[in-house]
C-alpha positions as CSV (number, residue, x, y, z in Angstrom):
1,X,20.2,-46.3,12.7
2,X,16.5,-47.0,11.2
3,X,15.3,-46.5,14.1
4,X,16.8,-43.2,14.4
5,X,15.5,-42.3,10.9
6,X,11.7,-43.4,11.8
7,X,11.9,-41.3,15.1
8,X,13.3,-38.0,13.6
9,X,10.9,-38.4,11.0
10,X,7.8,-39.0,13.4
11,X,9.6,-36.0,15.3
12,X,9.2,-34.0,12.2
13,X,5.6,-34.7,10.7
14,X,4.9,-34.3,14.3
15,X,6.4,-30.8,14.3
16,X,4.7,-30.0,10.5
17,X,1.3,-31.2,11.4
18,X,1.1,-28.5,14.6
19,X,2.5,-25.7,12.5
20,X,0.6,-27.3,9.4
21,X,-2.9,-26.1,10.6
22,X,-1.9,-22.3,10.8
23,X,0.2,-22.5,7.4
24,X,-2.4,-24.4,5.3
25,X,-5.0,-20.9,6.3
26,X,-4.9,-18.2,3.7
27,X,-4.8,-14.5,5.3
28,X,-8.4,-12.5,5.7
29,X,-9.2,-9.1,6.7
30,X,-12.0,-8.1,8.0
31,X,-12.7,-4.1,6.6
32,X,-15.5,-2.0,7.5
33,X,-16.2,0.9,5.2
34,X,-16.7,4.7,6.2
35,X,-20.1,4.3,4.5
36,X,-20.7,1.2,6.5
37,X,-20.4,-1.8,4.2
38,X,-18.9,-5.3,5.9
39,X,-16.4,-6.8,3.9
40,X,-14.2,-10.2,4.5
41,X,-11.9,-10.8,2.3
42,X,-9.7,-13.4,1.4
43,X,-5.6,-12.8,0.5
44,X,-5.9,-9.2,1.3
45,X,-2.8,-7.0,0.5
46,X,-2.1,-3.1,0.2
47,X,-0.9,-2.1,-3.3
48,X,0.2,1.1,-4.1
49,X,0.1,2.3,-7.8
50,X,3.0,3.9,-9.6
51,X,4.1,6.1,-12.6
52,X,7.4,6.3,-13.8
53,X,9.1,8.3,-17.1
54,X,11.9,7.0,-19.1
55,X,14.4,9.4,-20.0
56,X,14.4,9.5,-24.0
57,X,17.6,8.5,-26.1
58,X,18.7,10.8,-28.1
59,X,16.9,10.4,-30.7
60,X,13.5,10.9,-28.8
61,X,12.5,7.4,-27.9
62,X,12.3,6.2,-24.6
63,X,14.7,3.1,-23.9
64,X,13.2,0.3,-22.0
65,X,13.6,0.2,-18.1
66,X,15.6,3.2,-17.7
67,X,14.2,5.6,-15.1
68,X,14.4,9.2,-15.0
69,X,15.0,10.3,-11.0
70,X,14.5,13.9,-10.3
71,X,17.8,15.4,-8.6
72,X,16.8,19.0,-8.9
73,X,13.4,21.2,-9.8
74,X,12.9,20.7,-13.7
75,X,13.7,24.4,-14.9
76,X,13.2,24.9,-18.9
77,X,15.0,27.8,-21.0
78,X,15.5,28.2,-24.1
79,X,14.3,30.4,-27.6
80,X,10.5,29.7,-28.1
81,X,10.8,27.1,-31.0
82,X,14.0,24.9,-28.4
83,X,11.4,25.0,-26.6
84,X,8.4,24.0,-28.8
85,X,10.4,21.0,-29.9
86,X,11.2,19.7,-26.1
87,X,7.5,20.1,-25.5
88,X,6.3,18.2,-28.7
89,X,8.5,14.9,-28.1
90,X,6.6,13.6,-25.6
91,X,7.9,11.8,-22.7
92,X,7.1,8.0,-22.0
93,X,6.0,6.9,-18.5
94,X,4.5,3.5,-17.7
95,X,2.2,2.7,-14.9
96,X,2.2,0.1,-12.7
97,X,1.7,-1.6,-8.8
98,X,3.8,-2.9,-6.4
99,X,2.7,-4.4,-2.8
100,X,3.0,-2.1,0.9
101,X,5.0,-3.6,2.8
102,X,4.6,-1.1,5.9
103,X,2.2,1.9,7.2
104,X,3.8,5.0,8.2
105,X,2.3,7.1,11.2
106,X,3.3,10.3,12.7
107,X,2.9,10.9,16.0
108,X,4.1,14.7,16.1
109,X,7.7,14.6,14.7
110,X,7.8,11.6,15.3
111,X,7.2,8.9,12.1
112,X,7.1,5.1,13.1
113,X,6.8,2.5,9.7
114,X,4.9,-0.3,11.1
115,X,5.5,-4.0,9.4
116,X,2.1,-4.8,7.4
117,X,2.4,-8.7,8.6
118,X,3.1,-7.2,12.0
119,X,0.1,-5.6,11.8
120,X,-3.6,-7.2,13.4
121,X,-6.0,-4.2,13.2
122,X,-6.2,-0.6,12.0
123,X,-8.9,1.8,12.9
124,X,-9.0,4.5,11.0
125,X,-10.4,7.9,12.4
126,X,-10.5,11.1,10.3
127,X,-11.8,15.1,10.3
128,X,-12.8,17.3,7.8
129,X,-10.2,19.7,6.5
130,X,-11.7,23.1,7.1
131,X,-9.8,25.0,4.9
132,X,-9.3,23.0,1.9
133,X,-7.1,24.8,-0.7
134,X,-8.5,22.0,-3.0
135,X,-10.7,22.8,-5.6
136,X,-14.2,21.2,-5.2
137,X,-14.1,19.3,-8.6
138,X,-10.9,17.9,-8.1
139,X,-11.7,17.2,-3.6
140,X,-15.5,17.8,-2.4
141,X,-14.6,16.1,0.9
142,X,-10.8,16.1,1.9
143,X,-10.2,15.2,5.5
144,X,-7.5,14.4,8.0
145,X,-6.7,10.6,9.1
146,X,-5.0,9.2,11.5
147,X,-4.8,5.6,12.6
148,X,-4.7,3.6,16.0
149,X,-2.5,0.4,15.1
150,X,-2.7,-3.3,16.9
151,X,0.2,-5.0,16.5
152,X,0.1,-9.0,16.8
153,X,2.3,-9.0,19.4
154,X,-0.9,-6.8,21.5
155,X,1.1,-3.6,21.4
156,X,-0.8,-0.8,20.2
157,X,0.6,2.1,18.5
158,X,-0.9,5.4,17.2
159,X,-0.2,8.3,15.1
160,X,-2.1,11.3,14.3
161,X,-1.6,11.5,10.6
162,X,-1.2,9.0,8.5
163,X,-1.7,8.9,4.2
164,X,-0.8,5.9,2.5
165,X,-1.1,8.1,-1.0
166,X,-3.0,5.5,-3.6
167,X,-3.2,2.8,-1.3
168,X,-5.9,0.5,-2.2
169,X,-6.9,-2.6,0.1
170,X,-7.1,-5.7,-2.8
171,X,-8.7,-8.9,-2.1
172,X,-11.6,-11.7,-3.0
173,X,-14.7,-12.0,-2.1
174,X,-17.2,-14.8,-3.1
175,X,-18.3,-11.9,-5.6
176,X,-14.9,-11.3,-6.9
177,X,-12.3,-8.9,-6.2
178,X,-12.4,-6.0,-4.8
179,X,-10.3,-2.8,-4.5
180,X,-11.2,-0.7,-1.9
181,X,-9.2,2.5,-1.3
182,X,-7.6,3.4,2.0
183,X,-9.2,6.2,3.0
184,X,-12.7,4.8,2.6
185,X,-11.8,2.2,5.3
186,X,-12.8,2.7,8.6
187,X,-11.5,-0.3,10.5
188,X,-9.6,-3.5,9.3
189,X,-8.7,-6.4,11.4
190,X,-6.8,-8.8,9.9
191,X,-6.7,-12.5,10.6
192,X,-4.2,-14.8,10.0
């Protein structure tokens, strides 16, 4: 029976110590910038920032954790001073992040959401929007991306529009961290 013990143990530090190697290394990704900065960084992640409102009481103040979801277009009526009052009790939102777990592409009508840690490189490519209906203060530059996806399993997959909205690339760098946003990234291969 000790015997038995010893072996499966051996068995198993034998198994841990061959898996051990690729659990004990932290992720990287290595990102080149549109502008052409090198970056490698260390525990990279996607977050993508929020806002939410909480839906006043009714007396005016904004309970804790409840949040407001939008089932139809906000439409106001009302005499001028209803109105005045609804506009003057101001509306609480809070701000916050939360981690990507996928990347959506379109390929036509076609929308594939790709697994993050399924995910071994993205190259970015993008074109100017010719007729921006931005305003120049707000967008001097506004463009177009899409994305050509390796997976790690070799398969490749593209899509000619993707926006991952406030994405920002997070990680550490001997320097410290740094927040790069999605759409200045170029390419991004991640290792793991």
């Amino acid at each position: 029976m000790r015997r038995a013990v010893l072996g499966m143990t051996a068995a198993l530090l034998t198994l841990l110590g061959s898996h051990g190697a690729g659990l004990a290394q932290a992720p990287t990704a290595e990102v080149r910038t549109w502008a052409g900065h090198s970056l490698r960084l260390a525990d990279p992640v996607f977050q993508v920032t929020y806002t939410v409102i909480l839906e006043p009481d009714a007396a005016g103040t904004a309970p804790a954790g409840e949040v407001v979801a939008p089932s139809a277009p906000l439409e106001l009526r009302g005499s001028v001073k209803a109105l005045s009052n609804f506009l003057e009790r101001a509306l609480e939102s809070r701000s916050g992040w939360r981690d990507a777990d996928s990347l959506m592409l379109r390929a036509g009508a076609v929308e594939t959401r790709v697994p993050l840690d399924r995910i071994a490189s993205v190259h970015f490519s993008r074109q100017p929007v010719t007729r921006n209906v931005l305003p120049p203060y707000h967008a001097p530059s506004h463009y177009r991306h899409a994305a050509s996806v390796v997976l790690t399993s070799g398969e490749r997959v593209e899509g000619d529009y993707v926006n991952m909205g406030t994405a920002v690339l997070t990680g550490t760098t001997p320097q410290g961290r740094v927040e790069i946003p999605w759409g200045e990234i170029e390419v991004v291969h991640f290792g793991r």
